[in-house]
Structure formats: structure tokens, C-alpha cells
N, C-alpha and C positions, 0 to 999 in steps of 0.2 A: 540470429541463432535460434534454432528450434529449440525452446526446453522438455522436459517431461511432459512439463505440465500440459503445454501445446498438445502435445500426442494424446494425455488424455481427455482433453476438452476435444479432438478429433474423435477419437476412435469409442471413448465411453470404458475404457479401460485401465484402470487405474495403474499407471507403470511408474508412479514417484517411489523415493527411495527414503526421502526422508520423513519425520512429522512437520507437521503445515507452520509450528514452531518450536524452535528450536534457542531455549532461553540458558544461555550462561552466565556463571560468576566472572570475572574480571583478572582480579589479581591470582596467580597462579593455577588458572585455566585457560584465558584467552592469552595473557601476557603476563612475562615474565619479568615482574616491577622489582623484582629483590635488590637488583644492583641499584635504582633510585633510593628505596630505603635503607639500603646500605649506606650511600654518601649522607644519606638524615641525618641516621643516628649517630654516624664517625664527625657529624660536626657537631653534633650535640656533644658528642662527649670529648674532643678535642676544645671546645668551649671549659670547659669542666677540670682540660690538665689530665684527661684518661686516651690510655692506649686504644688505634682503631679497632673497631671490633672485626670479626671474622664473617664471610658471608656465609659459611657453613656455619655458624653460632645463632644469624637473625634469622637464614632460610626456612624452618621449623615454624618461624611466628609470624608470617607474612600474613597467611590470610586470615587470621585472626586481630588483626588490625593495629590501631595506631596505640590503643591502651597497651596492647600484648606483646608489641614491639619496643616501646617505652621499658616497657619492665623489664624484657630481657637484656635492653642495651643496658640498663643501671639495676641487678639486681640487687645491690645494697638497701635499695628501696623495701626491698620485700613485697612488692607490687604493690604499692599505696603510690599510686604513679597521680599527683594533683592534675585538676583541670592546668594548669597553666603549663604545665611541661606538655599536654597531650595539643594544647595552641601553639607552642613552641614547636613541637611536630610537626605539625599540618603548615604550619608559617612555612618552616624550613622544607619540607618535601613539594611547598611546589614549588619554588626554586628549582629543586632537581628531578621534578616530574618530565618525563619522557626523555633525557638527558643520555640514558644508558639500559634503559629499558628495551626488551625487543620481543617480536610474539616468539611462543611456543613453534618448532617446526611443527610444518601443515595447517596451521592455524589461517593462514590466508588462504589456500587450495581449499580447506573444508568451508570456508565461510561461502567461496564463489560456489563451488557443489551444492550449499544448500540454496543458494540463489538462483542456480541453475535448472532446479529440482523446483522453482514455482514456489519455493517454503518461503518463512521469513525467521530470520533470527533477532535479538534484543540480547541484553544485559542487566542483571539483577545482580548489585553490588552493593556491601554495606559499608565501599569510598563513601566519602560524603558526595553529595551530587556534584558540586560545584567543580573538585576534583574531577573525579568522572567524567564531565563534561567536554573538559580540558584537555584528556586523551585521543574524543574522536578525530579532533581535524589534524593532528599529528598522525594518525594510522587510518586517514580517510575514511572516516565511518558516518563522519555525520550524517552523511543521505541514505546510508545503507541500513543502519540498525534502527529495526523497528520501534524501539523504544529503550530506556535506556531506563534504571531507577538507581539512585543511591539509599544508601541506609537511612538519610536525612528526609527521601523523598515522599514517606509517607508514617503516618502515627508510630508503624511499628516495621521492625527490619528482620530478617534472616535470624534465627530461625523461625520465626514466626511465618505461619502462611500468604499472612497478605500480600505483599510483593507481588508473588506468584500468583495469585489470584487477579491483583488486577491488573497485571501484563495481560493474561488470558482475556478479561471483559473487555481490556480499550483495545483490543483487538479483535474482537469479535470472533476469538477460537474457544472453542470446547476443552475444559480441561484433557482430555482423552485423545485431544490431536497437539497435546505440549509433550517435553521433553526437559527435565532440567540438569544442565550439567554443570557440576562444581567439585574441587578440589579438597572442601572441608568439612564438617560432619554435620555443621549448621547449613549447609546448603541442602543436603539428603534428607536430615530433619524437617527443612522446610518442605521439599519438595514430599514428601510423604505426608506432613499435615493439611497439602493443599489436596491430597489423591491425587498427585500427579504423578510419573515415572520420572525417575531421575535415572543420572549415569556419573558414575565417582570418577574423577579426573585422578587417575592414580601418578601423572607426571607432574603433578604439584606441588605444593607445600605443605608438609607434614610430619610429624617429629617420627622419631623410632619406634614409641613407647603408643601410637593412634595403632588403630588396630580397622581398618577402613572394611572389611570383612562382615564385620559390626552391627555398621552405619543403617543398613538397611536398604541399600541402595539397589534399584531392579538390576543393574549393571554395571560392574568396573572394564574399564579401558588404559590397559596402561602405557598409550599412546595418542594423540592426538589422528596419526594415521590410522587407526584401529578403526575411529568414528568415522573416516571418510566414507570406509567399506558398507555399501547398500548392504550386505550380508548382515551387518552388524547390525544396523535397526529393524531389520526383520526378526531378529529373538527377542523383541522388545515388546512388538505387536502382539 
């Protein structure tokens, strides 16, 4: 198969569509985990002697993680959510990790597109890695994604810029040829502390009351097919 890239290593003309990478968040951008943490927390609180919860109740707190989700399945707590319920979580979700989970539409057409396109994509996640890890060979990624980080993987996590920073080093791109896209306001944060461009995953996870307009993001998409369209990263450039 002839890609872009081909033509312009041929011709000296640069006809790719996409940037060189192209780094996402995970949960509620690439895939849509809600229904895993749904069966979590309905067994955590069926443990407990409480009714299941709603997946329009936890959907809101997916990608703000396993404290956020903790707290909303039990707000009695008042979010004083202890390390031991937040091990209790992570115990229980990977039992039902990838179990009922399934990507975003377009999310596999846009991944082959950027592979198509000579690009590389990766994963900046604040799962814990070990999790994270867990997911590639369930949705075939492990030879494909450039690199992979979880929130564990390095001193410091989303929003913080480093991630993003060093996805770009151990790859040897230019902040200016990255993209980063995610669904939560800690990802846009990051990706603006690292001078990178982002793009807000508006088909994610997100309460009523976020205002993603906001965030600062160079670009909202509220579709995963939006991102396929070469049109759409040329108002990026």
C-alpha cells in the first residue's frame, strides 16, 4: 500500500494530512470504559447492601478517575474516599476491565488513517500503567501505539506537562509536530503547559455544569469522525 508519506518522500511535497504525532487520553476518548466502571462500583456497593448505581450517574466522573468515581458511587463519604476503597477499586475494575468496554465510533478507521498518513499515535493516561497496559492486547494495540504512559508512569501526571513532554523526546518529534487529544480539562491543561496544541474530545465524559469552551483548547471536535477529516487538522497548522 502506498501511503502519503511514500508520495512525499517521492515527490518532495508534503501531502500528509495528519501531525507526525498524534497523542491521546484513553478513557473517554479512545474507549469507552464507562460500562467496566459501572460493573466496579455496582459491586462495590452491592457489597455494602446499596442499590446499583446508574451509568448516567458515574458517566460525568469517568475520566477524572478512580478517587472521582469512588466518591460519586458513595457520596455519604463526602469525598474523604480512603486509600483502601481507592485498592478496592482498582482490585475490582480489573476483573472487569475490557469485559463491556468498546471504542468510540471511528476510533479504529481514525487510528488506521493516521497510520496510513506515515504519523504515529500513543497514549497519555492517568489509568495506572499496569491497567493501561492491560487494554492493548484486548484492542490490538500493542505493536501499534507508539508509546503508552499511565499517570503512575512518570513523577508527575496530567495536568502537569510532563507526560507530554516526554512522549515528544522518546520520540524524537518536535513539540510543533504533536497534537494532543482528550476529553477532560486536565488533558487541555496539560497540553497547553507543554506549548503543545490540543483538541477537546467533546464525545466524552463530562458533567453539565464543565463548560469545555473554557479549557483553552486550540480545537473542539464533537465527533471522533470530525478528526478523521484532513480538513480538520489543517485549521490546526
Amino acid at each position: 500500500m502506498i501511503t502519503t508519506a511514500d508520495v512525499a518522500a517521492s515527490t518532495g511535497v508534503d501531502t500528509r494530512s495528519f501531525p507526525r504525532l498524534v497523542l491521546f487520553d484513553l478513557d473517554g476518548t479512545l474507549l469507552d470504559s464507562a460500562p467496566d466502571m459501572l460493573a466496579t462500583v455496582n459491586r462495590m456497593r452491592d457489597a455494602r447492601g446499596q442499590r446499583p448505581m446508574l451509568l448516567a450517574e458515574l458517566r460525568p466522573h469517568v475520566s477524572r478517575g478512580s478517587r472521582a468515581m469512588s466518591a460519586a458511587a458513595f457520596p455519604e463519604l463526602g469525598g474523604e474516599v480512603s486509600p483502601e476503597m481507592i485498592r478496592e477499586f482498582l482490585d475490582t475494575y480489573e476483573t472487569e476491565l475490557g469485559r463491556s468496554s468498546v471504542l468510540f465510533d471511528g476510533v479504529a478507521e481514525l487510528l488506521e488513517a493516521i497510520e496510513a498518513d506515515g504519523a504515529r499515535w500513543g497514549i497519555i493516561t492517568n489509568k495506572p500503567e499496569y491497567l493501561a497496559k492491560q487494554v492493548m492486547p484486548q484492542l490490538g494495540w500493542e505493536s501499534r501505539c507508539a508509546i503508552l504512559l499511565g499517570g503512575d508512569s512518570l513523577p508527575q501526571r496530567k495536568p502537569h506537562p510532563l507526560p507530554l513532554l516526554h512522549a515528544a523526546e522518546v520520540l524524537g518529534t518536535t513539540i510543533d509536530d504533536c497534537v494532543y487529544v482528550g476529553d477532560d480539562q486536565r488533558d487541555i491543561h496539560a497540553a497547553r503547559a507543554a506549548g503543545m496544541r490540543s483538541v477537546v474530545a467533546l464525545w466524552g465524559y463530562r458533567g453539565d455544569d464543565e463548560q469545555p469552551q473554557d479549557w483553552g483548547g486550540d480545537a473542539m471536535a464533537a465527533s471522533v469522525h470530525e478528526i478523521r477529516n484532513a480538513g480538520f487538522w489543517q485549521t490546526l497548522r
